[in-house]
C-alpha positions in Angstrom: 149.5 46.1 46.7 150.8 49.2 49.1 147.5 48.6 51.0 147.7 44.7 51.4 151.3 45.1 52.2 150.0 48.0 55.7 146.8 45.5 56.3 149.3 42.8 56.7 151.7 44.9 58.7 149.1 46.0 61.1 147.3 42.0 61.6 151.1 41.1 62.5 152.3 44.1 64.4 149.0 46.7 65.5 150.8 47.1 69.5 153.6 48.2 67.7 152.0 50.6 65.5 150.5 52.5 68.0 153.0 52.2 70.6 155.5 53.7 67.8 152.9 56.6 66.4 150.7 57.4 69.8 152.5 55.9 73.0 151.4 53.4 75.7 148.4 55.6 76.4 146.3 54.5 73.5 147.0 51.2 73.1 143.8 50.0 73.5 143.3 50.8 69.9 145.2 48.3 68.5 142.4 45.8 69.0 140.7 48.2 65.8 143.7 49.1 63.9 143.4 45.5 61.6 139.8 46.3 60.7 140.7 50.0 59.9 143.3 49.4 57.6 140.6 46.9 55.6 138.4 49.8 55.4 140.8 52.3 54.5 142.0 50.3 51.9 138.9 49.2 50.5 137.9 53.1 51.1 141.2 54.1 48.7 140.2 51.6 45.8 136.3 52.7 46.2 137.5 56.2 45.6 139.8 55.2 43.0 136.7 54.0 41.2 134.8 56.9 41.4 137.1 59.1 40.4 137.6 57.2 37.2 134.6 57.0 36.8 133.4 60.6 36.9 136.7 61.3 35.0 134.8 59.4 32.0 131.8 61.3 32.3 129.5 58.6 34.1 127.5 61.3 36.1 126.3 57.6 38.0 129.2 57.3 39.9 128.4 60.1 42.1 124.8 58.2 42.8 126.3 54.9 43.6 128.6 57.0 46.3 125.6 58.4 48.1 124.1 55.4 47.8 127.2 53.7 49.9 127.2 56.6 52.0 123.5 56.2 52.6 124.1 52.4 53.6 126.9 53.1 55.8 124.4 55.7 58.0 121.8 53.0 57.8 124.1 50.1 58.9 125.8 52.2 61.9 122.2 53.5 62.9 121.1 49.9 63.2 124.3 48.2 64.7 126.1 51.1 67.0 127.1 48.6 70.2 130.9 49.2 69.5 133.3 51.3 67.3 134.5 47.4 65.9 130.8 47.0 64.7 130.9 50.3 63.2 133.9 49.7 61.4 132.8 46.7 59.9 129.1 48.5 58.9 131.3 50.1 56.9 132.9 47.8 55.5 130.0 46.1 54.8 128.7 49.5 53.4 132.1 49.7 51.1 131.9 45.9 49.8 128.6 46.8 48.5 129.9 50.2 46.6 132.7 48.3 45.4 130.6 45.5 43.3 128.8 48.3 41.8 131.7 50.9 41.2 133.7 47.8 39.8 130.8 46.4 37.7 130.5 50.2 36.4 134.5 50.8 35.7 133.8 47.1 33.9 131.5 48.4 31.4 133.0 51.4 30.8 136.3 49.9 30.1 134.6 47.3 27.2 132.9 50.2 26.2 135.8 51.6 25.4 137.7 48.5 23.5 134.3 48.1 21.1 134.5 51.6 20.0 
């Protein structure tokens, strides 16, 4: 909720945001800052995920991160033109580690209640 409360904040307000953190000098990075937060937040939940999931022992977890990571260095190989193409490789690359992390914490979870 934290998260879509800043992505929200930073669609509405990004000149803002930098002019208050970094200065009139870099305010050509506003243009990025909305498609950053999306990644950042769907970066904290992805972790989130993999931590819990290591936490209860599924040694998998740690596959389905490289696996996202791998995908990421694929997408930004193949579509480099500019840094809002590479932030959306990887969100593109996150989306995909976030179906399987969340089908993973899922099962592990009704594992858990049929015990």
């Amino acid at each position: 909720l934290l998260c879509l409360a800043g992505v929200i904040f930073y669609k509405l307000n990004p000149h803002l945001m930098v002019k208050l953190l970094y200065g009139n000098n870099y305010l050509d990075a506003a243009s990025f800052l909305f498609n950053f937060a999306i990644f950042m937040s769907l970066y904290a939940l992805f972790n989130l995920f993999i931590q819990f999931l290591l936490a209860m022992g599924k040694k998998s977890a740690s596959q389905i991160a490289w696996l996202t990571a791998f995908l990421q260095i694929v997408l930004i190989f193949i579509r480099h033109n500019n840094l809002n193409i590479i932030i959306i490789n990887s969100i593109i690359a996150l989306g995909f580690g976030l179906i399987f992390t969340s089908i993973s914490v899922m099962k592990v979870i009704n594992d858990k209640k049929n015990q």
